[in-house]
N, C-alpha and C positions, 0 to 999 in steps of 0.2 A: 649620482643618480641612485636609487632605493633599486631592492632586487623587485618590487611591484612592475615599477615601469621599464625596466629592463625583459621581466619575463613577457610582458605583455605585448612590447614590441616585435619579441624573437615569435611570439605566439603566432601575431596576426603574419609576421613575415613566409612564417611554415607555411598557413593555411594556406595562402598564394600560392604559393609553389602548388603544396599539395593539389588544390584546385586546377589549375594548369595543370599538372600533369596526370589527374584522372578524366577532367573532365574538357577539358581544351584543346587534348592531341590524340589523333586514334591512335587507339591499342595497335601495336603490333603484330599481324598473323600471320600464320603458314600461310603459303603461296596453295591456291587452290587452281586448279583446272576449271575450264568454262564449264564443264555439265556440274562438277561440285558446285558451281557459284548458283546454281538454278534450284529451284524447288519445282518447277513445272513437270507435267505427267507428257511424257514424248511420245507415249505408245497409242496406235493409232492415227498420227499426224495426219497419212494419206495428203490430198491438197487441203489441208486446210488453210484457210488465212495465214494461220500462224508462219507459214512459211514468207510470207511475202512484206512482213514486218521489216522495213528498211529504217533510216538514218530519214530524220525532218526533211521534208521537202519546203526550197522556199517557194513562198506565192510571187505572184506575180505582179510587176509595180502596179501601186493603188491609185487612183487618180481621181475616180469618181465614188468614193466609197457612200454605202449607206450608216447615216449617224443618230444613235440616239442617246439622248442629254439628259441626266437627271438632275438633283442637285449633287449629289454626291460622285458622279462617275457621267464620261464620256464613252460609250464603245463605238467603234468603229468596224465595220463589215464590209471585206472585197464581193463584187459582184462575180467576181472567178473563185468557185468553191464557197462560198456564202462563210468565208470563216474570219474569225476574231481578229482584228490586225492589228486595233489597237484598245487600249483600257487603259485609262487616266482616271487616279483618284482625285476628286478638286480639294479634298483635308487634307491631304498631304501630299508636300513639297518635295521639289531635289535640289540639288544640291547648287543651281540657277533660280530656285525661289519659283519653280514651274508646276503644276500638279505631275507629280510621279507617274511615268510611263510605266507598266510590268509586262508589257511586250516586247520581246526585240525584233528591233525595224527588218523587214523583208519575213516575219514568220506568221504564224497564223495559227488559232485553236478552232475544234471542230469538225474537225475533218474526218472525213468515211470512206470505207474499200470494201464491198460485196466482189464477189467472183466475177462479175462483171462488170462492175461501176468505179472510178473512183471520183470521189467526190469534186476533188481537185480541177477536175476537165471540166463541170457544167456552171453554165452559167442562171445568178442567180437574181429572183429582182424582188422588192417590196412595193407597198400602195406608194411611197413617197421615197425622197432619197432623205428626208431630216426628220426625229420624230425628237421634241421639246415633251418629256414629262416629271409628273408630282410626284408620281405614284405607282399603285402595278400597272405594268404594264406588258402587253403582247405584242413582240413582232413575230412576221410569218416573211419568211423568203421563199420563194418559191421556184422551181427549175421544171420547167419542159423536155424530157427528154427527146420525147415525139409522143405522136399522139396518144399512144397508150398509156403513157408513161409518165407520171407526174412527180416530184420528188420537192417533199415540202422542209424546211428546218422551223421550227419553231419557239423561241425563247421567250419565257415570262419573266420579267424582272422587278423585282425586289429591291428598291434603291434604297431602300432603309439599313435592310440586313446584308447587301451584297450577297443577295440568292438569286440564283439563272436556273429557271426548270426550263430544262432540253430536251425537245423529243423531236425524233429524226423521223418521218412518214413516209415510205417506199410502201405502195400502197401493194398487197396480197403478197412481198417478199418475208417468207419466213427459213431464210439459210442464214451463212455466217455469217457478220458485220463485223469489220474493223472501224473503231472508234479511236481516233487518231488527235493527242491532244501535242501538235510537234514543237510551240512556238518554245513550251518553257518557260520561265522567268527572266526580266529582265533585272540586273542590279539597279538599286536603287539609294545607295548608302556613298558617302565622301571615303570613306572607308573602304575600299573596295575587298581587299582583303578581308575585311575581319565579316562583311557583308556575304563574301562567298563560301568561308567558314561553318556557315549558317543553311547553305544552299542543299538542301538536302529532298530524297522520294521518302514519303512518309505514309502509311496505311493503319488503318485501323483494325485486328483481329484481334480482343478480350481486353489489349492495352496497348498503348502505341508504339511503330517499329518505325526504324530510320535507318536508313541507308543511303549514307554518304557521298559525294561527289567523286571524292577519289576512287573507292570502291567501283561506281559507276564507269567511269571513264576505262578499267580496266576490264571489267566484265557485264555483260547485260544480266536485269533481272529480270525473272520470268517469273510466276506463281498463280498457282491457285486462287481465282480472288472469287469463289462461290461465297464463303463465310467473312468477306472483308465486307464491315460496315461502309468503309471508303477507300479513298486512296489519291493519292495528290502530290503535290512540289512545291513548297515553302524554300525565301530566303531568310534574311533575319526579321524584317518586318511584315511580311506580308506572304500570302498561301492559297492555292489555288487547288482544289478537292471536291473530286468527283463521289457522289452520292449514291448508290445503287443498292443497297440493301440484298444481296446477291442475285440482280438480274446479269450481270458479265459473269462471265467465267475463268478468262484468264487475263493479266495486265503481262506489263512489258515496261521495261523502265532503261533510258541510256542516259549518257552523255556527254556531249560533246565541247572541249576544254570548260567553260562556266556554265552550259545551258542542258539542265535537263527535261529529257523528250518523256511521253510515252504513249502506249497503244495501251486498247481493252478490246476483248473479244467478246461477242456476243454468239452464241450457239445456235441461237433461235431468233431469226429479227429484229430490226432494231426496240429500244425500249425507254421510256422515259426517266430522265436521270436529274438529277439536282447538285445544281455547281453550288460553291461555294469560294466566294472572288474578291479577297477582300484582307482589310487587315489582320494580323496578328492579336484582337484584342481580349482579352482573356471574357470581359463580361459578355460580350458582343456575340463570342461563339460561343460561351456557355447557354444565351440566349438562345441561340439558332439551334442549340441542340444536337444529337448525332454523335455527343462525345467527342467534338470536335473541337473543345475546349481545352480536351489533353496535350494539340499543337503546342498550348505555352507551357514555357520550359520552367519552373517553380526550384530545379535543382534535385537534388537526389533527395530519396524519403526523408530521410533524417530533418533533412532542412526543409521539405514539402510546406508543412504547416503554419511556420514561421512565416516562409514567403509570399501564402496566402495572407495572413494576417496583417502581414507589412502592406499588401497591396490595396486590400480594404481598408485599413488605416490611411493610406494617401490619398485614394480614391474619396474616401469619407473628408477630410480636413479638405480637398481641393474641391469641395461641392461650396465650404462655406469661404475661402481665398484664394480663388483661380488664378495662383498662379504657383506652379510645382515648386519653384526656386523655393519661394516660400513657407508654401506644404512641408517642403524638407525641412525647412529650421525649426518649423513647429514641431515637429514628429522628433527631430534631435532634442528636444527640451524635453517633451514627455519622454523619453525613452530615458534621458539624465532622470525625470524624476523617478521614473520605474526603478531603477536603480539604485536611486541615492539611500536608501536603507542599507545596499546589500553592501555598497560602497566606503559607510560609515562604519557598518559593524567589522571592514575588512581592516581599512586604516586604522581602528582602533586598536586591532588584535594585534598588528603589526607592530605597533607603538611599542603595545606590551612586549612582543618579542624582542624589539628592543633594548627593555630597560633590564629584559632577565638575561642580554648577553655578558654580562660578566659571570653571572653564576653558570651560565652554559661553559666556558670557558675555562672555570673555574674544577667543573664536572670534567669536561674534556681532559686537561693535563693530570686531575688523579686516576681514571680509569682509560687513560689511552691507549693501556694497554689488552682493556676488555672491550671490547667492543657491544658484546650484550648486557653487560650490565651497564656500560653511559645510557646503550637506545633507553636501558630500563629509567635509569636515574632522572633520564631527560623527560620521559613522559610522565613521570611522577610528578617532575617541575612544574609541567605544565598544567596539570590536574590540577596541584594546588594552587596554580594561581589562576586556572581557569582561562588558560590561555588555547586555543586549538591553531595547531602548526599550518595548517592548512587551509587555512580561514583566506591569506592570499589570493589563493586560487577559485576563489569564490568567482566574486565578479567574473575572474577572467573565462572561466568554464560558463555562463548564466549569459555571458557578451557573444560569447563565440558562437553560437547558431542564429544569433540575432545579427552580427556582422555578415555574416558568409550569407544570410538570405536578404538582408539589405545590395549585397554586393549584387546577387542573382536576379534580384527585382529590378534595381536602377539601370542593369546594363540592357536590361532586354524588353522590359513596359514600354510599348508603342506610343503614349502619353507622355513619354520625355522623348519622345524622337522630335528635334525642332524646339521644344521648350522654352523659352525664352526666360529667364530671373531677373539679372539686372543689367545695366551698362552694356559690360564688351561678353553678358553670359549669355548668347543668343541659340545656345540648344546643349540640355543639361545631358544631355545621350553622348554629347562627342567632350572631347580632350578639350583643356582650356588653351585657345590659339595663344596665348600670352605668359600663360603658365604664373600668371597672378593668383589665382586662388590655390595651386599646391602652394609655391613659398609660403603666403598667409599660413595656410594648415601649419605648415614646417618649423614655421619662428611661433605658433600656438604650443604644437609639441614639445618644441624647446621649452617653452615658459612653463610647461604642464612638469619635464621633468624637471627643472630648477627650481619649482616650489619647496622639494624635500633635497636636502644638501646631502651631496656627495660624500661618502665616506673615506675614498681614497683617488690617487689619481689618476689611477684606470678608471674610477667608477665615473670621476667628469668626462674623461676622455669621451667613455661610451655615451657619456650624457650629450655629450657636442654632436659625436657619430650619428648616431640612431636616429635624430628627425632630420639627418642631411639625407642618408640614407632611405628612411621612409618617402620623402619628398621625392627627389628622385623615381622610387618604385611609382608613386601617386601622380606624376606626371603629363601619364599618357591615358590615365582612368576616365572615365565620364566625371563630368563635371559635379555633378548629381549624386555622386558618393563622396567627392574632396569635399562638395560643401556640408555632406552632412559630418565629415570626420572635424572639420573644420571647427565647424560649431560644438562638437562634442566635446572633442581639444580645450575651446575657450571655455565651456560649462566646466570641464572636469579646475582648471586653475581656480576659478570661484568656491567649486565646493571642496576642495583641500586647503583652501583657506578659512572655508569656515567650518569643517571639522577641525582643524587644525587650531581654531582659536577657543571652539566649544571645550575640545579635547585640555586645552591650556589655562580653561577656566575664566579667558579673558572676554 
């Protein structure tokens, strides 16, 4: 096996790791005290709400709930507390081929606490218990307290965009309101693990901030939320985020083993807010606006641009072959041809370095004993025959932010979540159940490095290792990056065969 496909293997194996270890496991910090975990202003508390912020309460069983149907989503609303109990997307599935539940059963969103009310206790009713719609639409639930006392929730829904405008009506209350969102996310991934990973409180102030599950679990968050554009709780597919352009003042974030809660405080009455209830998809919320688009994860700056571009690239090809399996092979073939320039000019340079090792060798045993005059001798060599030493490393440097942001797109684009390509490939988001398409990739590899022969018997060894090894790593990937390596694998043996015969003259 050639030093090309050796370093290129040991390359892509680093970035792994390295990725995994900055970007896949939290940092390690000092142990911090509860009031350090906080950014919130204590001073002045008196009774405010703030004090009375507990741990989710469950509702109470549902039986007769109020339902409305769109195409895209079912919500479900108890008549105890008029709050969220359940939200079925009908585009996406679980892991029973079911529309995805993103509430967990016995919780509830919506919910309110004035100094005297909590929402939880009234009971609440609409004009009908089923509402069938196309389009926007309004419910209004309504609660009696007595006769004074009316207390209205009202939701406009947007089944297109998954937007919920909320405005809570306590008619002449203008003191504090707790805005109580307890239900949290439900998992929704075969995955369960790599899904809770994912599970994170997320707000918007200048750029986005995340604050992890485990963090949660040990300490509550409190802050300042006058200057947050939003604020909300995303798993790996899907995210739920409140709107408020600074009408709340402070939030309140916990969690409890997988499920994060949280509160908003309003200073002054309650005030109308805009949900955001729906998938992770990058055009979708770019659409909705709110910079709310920043939810999806592109990778870190370096790689930011790249991974937009891969994802308009897919997006684009699967507008004219709906189907992503596909998309991908297409996108592996332009991506070879993208390349194939930089690719020729690399294995020709290499050739050359070949043919002048003897005269390298030759340089080596008269000046072995200088070392600055061979470096000198040897770049001289190569001047004159116009060879550049580093020509190697072309591709492999021009591949490497184009890999690590294909890696970042395919594992996290909600449009391979369920995907279906061919045969036994029924969702390019998860691991192949058969582990058919790594081996394929594995015995490609193989062939990619037995094109160019071995120079000694380490060098086969490594040649046999290296795509046992890769395969292996390639395993338990999304299906939707083996197929693109897969394919790349196969393209790369075709065109070292025909540089290789151009190069030969034949």
């Amino acid at each position: 096996m050639d030093k090309r496909f050796l370093t290129y293997t040991i390359f892509i194996f680093l970035f792994l790791i390295l990725y995994q270890a900055l970007f896949m496991k939290p940092k390690p910090k000092k142990p911090v005290s509860k009031a350090q975990s906080t950014q919130v202003d204590t001073t002045k508390a008196g009774k405010s709400l703030e004090k009375t912020v507990t741990k989710a309460v469950k509702t109470v069983k549902v039986t007769t709930p109020i339902v409305v149907e769109s195409p895209t989503f079912i919500a479900k609303f108890s008549r105890k507390g008029g709050l969220l109990v359940s939200y079925t997307l009908k585009k996406y599935k679980d892991a029973f081929g079911k529309p995805v539940e993103l509430i967990p059963e016995g919780y509830g969103m919506f919910d309110f606490e004035t100094d005297s009310i909590k929402g939880i206790n009234l009971d609440f009713e609409a004009a009908k218990d089923t509402f069938v719609i196309n389009g926007p639409f309004e419910l209004k639930l309504v609660s009696r307290v007595n006769d004074n006392l009316q207390i209205e929730k009202v939701f406009k829904f947007d089944p297109k965009i998954y937007m919920i405008d909320y405005d809570l009506k306590i008619k002449g209350y203008r003191g504090e309101i707790l805005y109580r969102f307890d239900s949290g996310l439900k998992g929704t991934e075969k995955n369960h693990s790599d899904d809770v990973r994912h599970f994170k409180f997320i707000y918007y102030k200048d750029k986005l901030h995340k604050i992890g599950l485990k963090k949660l679990r040990k300490y509550e968050f409190k802050a300042i939320a006058d200057d947050f554009t939003w604020f909300g709780i995303r798993t790996k597919y899907f995210t739920f985020d409140v709107i408020h352009k600074g009408k709340l003042h402070r939030v309140y974030a916990r969690a409890e083993k997988d499920r994060i809660s949280f509160d908003a405080l309003s200073k002054d009455g309650p005030h109308p807010l805009k949900v955001y209830f729906g998938p992770i998809d990058y055009f979708l919320l770019k659409d909705v606006g709110y910079d709310l688009a920043s939810i999806y994860e592109f990778g870190p700056p370096v790689i930011n641009i790249f991974s937009k571009i891969i994802l308009y690239a897919l997006r684009y090809i699967h507008r004219f072959i709906p189907n992503y399996g596909w998309a991908i092979v297409i996108f592996s073939i332009l991506m070879k041809i993208l390349f194939f320039p930089f690719t020729r000019y690399s294995l020709k340079s290499m050739r050359k370095m070949q043919e002048l090792q003897p005269k390298m060798k030759q340089l080596q045993k008269i000046y072995k004993d200088d070392p600055q005059r061979l470096n000198k001798e040897m770049m001289e060599l190569y001047r004159q025959y116009k060879v550049n030493p580093f020509s190697g490393c072309l591709v492999l440097v021009l591949q490497f932010p184009i890999f690590w942001a294909l890696y970042q797109v395919l594992k996290t684009t909600i449009d391979l979540r369920g995907a279906h390509w061919i045969l036994w490939i029924k969702d390019l988001s998860s691991a192949d159940p058969y582990f058919i398409l790594p081996i394929l990739m594995g015995l490609a590899s193989l062939g990619q490095a037995l094109t160019q022969p071995a120079q000694d018997k380490n060098a086969r060894m490594m040649a046999l290792f290296m795509p046992i090894f890769i395969t292996v790593l390639f395993l338990k990937f999304p299906s939707g990056i083996v197929l693109y390596w897969f394919v790349y694998n196969l393209l790369s043996i075709i065109e070292q065969y025909v540089i290789k015969k151009e190069y030969s003259g034949g």
